[in-house]
MIKOL-54054 format. One record per residue: residue in three letters; x, y, z of N, C-alpha, C in turn. Coordinates in steps of 0.05 Angstrom, whole numbers, padded with zeros to 5 digits, always signed. Layout:
# residues N
ALAXYZXYZXYZ
...
END
This chain:
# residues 137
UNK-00330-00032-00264-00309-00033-00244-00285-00046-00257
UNK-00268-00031-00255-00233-00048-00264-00224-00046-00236
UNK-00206-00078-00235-00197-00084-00212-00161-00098-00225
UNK-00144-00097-00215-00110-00091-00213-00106-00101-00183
UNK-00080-00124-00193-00066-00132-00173-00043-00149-00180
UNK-00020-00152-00156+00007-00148-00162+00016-00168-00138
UNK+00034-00176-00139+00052-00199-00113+00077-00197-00120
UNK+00095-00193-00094+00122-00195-00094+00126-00210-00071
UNK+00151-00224-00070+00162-00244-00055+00177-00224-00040
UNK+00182-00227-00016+00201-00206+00006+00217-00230+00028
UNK+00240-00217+00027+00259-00239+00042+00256-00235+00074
UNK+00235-00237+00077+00222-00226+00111+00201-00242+00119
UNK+00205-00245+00156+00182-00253+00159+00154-00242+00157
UNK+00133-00249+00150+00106-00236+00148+00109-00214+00166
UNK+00111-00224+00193+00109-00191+00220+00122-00169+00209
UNK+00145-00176+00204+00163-00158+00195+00157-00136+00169
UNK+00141-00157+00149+00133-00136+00126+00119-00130+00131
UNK+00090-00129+00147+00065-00123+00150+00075-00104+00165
UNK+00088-00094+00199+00101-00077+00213+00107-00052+00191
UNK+00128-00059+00166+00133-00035+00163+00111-00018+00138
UNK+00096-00040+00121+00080-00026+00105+00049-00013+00122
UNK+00043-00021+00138+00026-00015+00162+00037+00013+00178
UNK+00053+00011+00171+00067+00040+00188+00059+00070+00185
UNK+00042+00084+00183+00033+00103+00180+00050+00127+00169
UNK+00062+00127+00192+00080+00147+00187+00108+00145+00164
UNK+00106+00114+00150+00121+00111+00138+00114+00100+00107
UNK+00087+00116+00109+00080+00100+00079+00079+00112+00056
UNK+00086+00142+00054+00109+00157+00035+00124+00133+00024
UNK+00146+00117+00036+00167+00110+00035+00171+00089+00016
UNK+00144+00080+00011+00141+00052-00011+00111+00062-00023
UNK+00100+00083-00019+00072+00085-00038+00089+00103-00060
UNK+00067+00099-00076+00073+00102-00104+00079+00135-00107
UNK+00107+00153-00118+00114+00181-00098+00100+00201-00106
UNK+00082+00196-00128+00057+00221-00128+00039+00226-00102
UNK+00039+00201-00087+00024+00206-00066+00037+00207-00043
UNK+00016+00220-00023+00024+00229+00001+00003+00223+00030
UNK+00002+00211+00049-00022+00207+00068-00015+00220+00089
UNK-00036+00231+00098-00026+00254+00125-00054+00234+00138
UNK-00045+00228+00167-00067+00217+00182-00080+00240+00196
UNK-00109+00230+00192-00114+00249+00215-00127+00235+00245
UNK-00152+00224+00244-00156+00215+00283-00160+00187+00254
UNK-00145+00163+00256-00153+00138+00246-00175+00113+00249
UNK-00189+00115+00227-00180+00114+00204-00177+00138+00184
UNK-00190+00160+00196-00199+00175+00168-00161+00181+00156
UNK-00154+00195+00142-00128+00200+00129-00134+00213+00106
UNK-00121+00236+00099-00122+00253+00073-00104+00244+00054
UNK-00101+00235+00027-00093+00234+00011-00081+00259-00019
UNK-00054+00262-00013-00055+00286-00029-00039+00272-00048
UNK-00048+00281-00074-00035+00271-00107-00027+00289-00124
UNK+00004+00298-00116+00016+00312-00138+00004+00313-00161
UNK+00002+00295-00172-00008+00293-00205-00031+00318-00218
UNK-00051+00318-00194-00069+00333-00195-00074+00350-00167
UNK-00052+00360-00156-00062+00369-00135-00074+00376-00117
UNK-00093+00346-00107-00118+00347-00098-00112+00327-00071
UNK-00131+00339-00052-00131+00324-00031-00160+00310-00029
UNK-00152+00285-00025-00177+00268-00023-00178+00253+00003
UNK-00207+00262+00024-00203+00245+00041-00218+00205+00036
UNK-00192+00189+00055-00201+00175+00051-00197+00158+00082
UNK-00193+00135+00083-00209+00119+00098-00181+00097+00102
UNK-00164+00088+00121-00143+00075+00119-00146+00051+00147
UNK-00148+00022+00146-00150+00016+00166-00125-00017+00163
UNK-00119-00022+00191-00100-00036+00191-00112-00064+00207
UNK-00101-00089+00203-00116-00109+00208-00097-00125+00212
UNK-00080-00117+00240-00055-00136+00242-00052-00169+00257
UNK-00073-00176+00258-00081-00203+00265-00085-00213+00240
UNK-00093-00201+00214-00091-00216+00186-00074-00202+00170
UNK-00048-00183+00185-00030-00185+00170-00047-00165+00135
UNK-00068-00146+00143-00084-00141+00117-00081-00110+00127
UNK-00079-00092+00105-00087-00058+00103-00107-00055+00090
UNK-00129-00043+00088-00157-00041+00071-00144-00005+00072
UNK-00157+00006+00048-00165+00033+00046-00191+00041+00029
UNK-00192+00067+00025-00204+00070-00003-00225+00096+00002
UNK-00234+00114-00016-00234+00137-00010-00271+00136+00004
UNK-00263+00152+00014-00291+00162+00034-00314+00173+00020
UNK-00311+00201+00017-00346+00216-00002-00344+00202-00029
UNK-00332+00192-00051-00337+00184-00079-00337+00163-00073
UNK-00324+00139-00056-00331+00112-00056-00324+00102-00087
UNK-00300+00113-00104-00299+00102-00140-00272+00097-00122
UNK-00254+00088-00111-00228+00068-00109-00227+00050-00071
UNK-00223+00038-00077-00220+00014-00062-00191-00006-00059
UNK-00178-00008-00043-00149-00023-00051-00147-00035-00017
UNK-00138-00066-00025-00126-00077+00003-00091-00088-00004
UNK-00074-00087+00022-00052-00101+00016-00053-00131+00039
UNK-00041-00149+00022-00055-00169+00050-00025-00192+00047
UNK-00008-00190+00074+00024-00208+00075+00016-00233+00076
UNK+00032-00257+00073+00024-00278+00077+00056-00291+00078
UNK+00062-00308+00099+00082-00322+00102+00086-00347+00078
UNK+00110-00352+00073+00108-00375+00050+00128-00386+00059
UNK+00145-00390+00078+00167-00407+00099+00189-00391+00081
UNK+00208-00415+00105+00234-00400+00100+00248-00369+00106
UNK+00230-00361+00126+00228-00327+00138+00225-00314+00113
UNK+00205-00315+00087+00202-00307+00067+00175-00304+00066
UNK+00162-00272+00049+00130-00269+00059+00118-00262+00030
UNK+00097-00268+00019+00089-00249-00005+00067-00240-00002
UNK+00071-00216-00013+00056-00183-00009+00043-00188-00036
UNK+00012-00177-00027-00008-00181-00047-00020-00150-00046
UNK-00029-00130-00073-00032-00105-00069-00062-00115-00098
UNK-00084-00111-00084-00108-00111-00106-00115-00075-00099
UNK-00130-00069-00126-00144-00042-00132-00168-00041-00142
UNK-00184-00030-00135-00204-00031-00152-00222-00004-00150
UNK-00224+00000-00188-00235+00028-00183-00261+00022-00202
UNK-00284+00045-00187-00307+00042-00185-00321+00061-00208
UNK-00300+00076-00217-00309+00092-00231-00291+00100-00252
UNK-00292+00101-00283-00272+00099-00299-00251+00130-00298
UNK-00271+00149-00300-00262+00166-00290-00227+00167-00262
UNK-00235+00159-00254-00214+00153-00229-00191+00134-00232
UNK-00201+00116-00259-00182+00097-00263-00153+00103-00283
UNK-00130+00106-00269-00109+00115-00295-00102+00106-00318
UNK-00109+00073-00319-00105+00060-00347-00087+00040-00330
UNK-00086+00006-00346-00065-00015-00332-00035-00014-00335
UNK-00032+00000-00358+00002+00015-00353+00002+00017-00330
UNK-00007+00051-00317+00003+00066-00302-00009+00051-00281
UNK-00021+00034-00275-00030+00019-00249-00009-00002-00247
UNK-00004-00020-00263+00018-00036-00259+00044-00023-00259
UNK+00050-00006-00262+00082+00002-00267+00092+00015-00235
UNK+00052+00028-00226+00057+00051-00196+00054+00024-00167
UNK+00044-00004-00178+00045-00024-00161+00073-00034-00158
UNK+00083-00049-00186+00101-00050-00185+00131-00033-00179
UNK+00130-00018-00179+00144+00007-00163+00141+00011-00136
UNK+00107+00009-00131+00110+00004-00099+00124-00024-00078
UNK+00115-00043-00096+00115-00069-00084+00160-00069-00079
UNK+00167-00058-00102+00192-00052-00100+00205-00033-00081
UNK+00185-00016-00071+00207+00000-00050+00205-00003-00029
UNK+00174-00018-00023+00171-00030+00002+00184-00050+00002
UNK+00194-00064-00012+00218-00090-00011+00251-00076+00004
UNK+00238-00050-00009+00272-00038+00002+00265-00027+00031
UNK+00239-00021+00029+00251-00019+00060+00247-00032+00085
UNK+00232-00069+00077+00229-00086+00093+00268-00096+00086
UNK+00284-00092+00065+00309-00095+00074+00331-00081+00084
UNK+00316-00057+00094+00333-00032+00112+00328-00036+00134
UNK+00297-00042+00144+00293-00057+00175+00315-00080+00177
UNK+00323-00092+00164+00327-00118+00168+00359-00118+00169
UNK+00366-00096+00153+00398-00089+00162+00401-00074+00188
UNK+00377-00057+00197+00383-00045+00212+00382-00062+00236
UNK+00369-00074+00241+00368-00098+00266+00386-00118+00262
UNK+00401-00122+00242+00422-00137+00243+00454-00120+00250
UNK+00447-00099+00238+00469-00081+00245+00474-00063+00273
END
């Protein structure tokens, strides 16, 4: 098992980041853009990956009393990933994104795992600060 994980600081309160990475319909918007999640009756959710043009069903559930997202795929059970907010004062929150894959096969290498976290953890920053203009604006 190789396991990957990443933290970014976000100028938001916890509700606020957890609200928009929790958002179903909006998680295109900061996941990493090979991928794609179409929900279907929740938790289940299909996972489609440009890369390899494959749809994988998997398993997506939200845990907004701990502020936590768990996923991870359904029939292979080889990837596993939670995101979990945590307030650190000052209306400022940090976003924690672990992975862990079960099977080497499935695993891309720590380049491409850190570079597609870090890329995530970055656009979901952009768009806990588009909520944040937008309610101010």
């Amino acid at each position: 098992m190789t396991e990957y994980e990443r933290a970014r600081t976000m100028p938001a309160p916890p509700e606020h980041v957890f609200d928009r990475a929790a958002d179903v319909d909006r998680l295109d918007t900061w996941l990493p853009q090979s991928l794609h999640v179409h929900a279907e009756e929740l938790p289940a959710v299909t996972v489609h990956e440009d890369r390899t043009d494959e749809n994988t069903q998997a398993l997506l559930r939200a845990q907004p009393d701990q502020m936590r997202l768990e996923w991870g795929t359904r029939a292979q059970g080889s990837y596993t990933g939670w995101l979990q907010v945590a307030g650190i004062g000052s209306g400022a929150s940090e976003v924690t994104v672990h992975l862990s894959f079960f099977e080497d096969s499935h695993d891309p290498g720590e380049q491409a795992v850190h570079d597609a976290l870090d890329t995530s953890l970055r656009r979901l920053e952009e768009q806990v600060r588009l909520r944040i203009d937008d309610a101010a604006g």
